[in-house]
C-alpha positions as CSV (number, residue, x, y, z in Angstrom):
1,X,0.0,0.0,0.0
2,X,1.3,3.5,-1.1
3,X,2.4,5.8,1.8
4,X,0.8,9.1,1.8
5,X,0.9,12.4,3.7
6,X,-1.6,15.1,3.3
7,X,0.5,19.0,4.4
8,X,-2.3,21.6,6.0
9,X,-2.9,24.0,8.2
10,X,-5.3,22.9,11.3
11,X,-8.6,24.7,9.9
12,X,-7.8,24.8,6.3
13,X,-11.1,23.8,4.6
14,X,-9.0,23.1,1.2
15,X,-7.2,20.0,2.8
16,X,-10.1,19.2,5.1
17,X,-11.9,18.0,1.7
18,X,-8.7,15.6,0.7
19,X,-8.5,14.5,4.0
20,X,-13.0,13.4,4.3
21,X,-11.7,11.7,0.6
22,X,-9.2,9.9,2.5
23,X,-11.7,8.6,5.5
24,X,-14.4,7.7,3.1
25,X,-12.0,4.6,1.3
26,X,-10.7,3.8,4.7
27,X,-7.0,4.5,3.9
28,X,-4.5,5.2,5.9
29,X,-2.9,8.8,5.8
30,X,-0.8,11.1,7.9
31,X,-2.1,14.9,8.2
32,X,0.7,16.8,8.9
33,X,-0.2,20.1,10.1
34,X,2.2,23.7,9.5
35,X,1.7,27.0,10.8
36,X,0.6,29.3,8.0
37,X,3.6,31.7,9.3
38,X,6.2,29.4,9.3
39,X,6.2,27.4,6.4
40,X,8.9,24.7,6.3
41,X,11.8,24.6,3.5
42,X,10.9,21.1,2.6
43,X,7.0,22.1,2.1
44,X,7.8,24.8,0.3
45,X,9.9,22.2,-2.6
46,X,6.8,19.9,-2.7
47,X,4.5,23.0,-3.2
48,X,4.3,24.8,-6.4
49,X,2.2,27.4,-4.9
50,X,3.1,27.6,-1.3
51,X,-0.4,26.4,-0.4
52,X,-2.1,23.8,1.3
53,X,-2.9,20.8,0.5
54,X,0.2,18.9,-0.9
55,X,0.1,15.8,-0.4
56,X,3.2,13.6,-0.8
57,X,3.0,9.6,-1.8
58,X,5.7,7.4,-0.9
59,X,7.9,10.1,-0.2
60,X,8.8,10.8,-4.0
61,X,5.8,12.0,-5.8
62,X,4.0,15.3,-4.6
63,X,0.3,16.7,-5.9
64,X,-1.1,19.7,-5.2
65,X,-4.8,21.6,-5.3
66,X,-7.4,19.9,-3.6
67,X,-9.5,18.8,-6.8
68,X,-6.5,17.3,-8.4
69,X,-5.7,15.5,-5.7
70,X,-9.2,14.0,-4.7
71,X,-9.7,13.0,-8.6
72,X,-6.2,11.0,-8.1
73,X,-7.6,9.8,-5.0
74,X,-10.7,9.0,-6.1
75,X,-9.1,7.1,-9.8
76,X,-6.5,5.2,-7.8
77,X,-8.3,3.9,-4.4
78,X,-11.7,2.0,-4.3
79,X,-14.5,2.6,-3.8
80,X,-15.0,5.1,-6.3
81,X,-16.8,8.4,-4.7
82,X,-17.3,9.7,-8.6
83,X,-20.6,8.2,-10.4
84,X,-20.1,5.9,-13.0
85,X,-22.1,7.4,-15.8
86,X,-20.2,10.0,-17.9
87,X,-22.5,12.4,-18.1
88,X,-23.3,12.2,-14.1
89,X,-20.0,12.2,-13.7
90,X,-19.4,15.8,-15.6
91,X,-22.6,17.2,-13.3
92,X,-20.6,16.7,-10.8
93,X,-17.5,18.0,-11.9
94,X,-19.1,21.0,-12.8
95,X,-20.6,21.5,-9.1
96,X,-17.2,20.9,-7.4
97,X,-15.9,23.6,-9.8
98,X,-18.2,26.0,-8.6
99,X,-16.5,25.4,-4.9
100,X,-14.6,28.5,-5.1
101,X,-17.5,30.7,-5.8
102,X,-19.8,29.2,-3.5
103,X,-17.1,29.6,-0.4
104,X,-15.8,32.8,-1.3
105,X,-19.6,34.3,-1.0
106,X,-20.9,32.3,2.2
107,X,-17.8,32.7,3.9
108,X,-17.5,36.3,3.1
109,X,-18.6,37.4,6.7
110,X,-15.7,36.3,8.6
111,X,-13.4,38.6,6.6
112,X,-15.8,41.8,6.9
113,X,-14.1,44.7,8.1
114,X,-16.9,46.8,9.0
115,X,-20.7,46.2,9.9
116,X,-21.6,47.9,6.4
117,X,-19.2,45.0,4.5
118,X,-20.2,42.6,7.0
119,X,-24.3,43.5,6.2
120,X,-23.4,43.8,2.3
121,X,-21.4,40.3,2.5
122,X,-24.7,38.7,4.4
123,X,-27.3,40.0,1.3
124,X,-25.1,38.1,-0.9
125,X,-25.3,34.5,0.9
126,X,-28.7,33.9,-1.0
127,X,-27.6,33.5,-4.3
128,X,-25.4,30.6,-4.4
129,X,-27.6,28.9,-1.8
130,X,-30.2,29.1,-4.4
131,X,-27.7,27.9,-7.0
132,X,-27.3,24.6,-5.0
133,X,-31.0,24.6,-3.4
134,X,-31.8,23.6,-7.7
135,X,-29.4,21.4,-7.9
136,X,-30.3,19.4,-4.9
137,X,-33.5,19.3,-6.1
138,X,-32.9,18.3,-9.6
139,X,-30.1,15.2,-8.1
140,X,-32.4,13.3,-6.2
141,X,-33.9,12.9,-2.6
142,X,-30.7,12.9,-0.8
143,X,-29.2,13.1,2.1
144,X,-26.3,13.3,-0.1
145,X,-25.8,15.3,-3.6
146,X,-26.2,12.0,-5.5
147,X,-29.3,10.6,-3.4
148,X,-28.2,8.0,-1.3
149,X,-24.3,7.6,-1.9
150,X,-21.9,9.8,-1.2
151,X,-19.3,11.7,-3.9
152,X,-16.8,13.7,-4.4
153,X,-18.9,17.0,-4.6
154,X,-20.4,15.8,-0.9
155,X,-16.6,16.0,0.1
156,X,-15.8,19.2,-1.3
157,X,-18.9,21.3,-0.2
158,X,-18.8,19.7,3.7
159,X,-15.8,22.5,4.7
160,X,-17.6,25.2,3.7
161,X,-21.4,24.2,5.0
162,X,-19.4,23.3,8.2
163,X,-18.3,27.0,8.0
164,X,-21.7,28.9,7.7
165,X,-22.7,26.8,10.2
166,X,-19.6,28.0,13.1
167,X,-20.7,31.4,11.5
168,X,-24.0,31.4,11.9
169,X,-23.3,30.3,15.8
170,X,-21.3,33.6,16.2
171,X,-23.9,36.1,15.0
172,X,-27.2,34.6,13.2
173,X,-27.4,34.6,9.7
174,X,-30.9,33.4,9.1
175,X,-30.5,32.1,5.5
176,X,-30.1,28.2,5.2
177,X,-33.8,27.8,6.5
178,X,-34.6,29.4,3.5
179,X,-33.3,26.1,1.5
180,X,-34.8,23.2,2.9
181,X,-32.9,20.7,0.9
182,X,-29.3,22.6,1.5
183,X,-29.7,22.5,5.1
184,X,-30.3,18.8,5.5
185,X,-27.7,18.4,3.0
186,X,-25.7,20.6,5.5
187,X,-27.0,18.3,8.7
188,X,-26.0,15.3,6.5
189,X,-22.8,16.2,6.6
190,X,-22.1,17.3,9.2
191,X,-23.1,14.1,11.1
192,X,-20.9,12.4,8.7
193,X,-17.8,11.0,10.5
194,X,-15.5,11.6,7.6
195,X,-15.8,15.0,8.1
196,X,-14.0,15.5,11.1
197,X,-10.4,15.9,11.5
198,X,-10.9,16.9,15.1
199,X,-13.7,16.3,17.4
200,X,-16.6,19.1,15.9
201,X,-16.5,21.0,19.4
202,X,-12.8,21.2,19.7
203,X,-12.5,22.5,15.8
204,X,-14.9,25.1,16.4
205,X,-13.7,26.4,19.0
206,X,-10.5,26.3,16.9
207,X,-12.0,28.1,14.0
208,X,-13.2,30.6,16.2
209,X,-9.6,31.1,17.8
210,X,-8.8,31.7,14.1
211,X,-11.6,34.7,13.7
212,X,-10.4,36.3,16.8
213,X,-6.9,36.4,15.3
214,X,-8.1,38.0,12.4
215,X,-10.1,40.8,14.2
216,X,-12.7,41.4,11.7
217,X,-16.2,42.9,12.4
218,X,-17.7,39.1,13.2
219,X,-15.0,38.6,15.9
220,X,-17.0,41.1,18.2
221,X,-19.5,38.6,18.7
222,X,-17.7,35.7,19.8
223,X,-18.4,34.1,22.8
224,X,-16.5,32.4,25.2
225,X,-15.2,28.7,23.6
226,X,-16.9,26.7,26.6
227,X,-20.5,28.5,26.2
228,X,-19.8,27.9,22.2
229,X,-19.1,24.2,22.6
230,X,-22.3,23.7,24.8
């Protein structure tokens, strides 16, 4: 069996959806965790772009970008999380493209300077909730994107659904009630094992270490991590 180990930072969303790729064949991997200030000389030669994820295999190859790596994972270890049918299979792709877009908007809160960005950032969570809301409906009955068995795009939106939901803890957002099928998708997830790299408490109150550092507008509202883990 090939050795692998997956580089990230502790609450990096991008590696967290290699890693739930990982957990859901049942392979053995070691997440190796960096401090986003200190990067190592030996991760910065197996990463192109300085980022997380890289994932090294057997100590010679490297891979980097979290899609490129889970379609590797997904074409080289059983079971296969992609569907078999071509066509399905380019759905899907196309939704896990949309990844970037869809966190960089429901995310956009907890990188808000000011109430005014922070109010203008939470007016613009609708539309890709919407986006997905369709698709959900037009993919079956769930609880996963596919129906009943779980893919790639499951693993790849889990991070950032996880996300809204620490946000929406800190200072209510009020939207995902709107979209019925997105927040069971959400609750789906979320009580998925593979999911966690830490136990859900302990990485949220992790997550919200990470707002405070930041000291954006959201970061006001935090409360203490014992009440928040209640």
């Amino acid at each position: 069996m090939a050795k692998y180990m997956l580089v990230s930072f502790k609450t990096c969303p991008w590696v967290q959806r290699s890693a739930i790729v990982f957990r859901e064949k049942n392979t053995e991997f070691e997440l190796r965790h960096i401090e986003p200030d200190n990067r190592p000389d030996w991760f910065l030669a197996i990463s192109p772009h300085k980022k997380v994820p890289a994932l090294t295999i057997d100590d010679k190859v490297s891979l980097f970008e979290s899609n490129a790596i889970n379609e590797y994972l997904d074409e080289t270890i059983t079971p296969r999380l992609h569907p078999a049918d071509p066509v399905e299979r380019a759905v899907n792709r196309a939704w896990t493209d949309y990844v970037p877009t869809f966190a960089s908007i429901v995310t956009a809160t907890a990188y808000a300077d000011t109430e005014t960005d922070y109010n203008k950032a939470v007016e613009q969570i609708p539309v890709p909730f919407e986006r997905v809301e369709k698709a959900l409906e037009k993919q079956g009955s769930g609880p996963f994107f596919n129906g009943a068995k779980y893919s790639l795009v499951d693993a790849a939106y889990a991070p950032f659904l996880q996300r809204y939901y620490f946000l929406d803890r800190v200072k209510k957002l009020g939207h995902i009630e709107k979209f019925p099928r997105l927040k069971a998708w959400m609750e789906a997830l979320l009580a998925r094992p593979s999911t966690h790299s830490f136990p859900p408490a302990e990485f949220e109150a992790m997550y919200r270490d990470g707002l405070k550092r930041r000291n954006k507008w959201v970061s006001r509202f935090i409360e203490p991590a014992r009440a928040a883990a209640e």
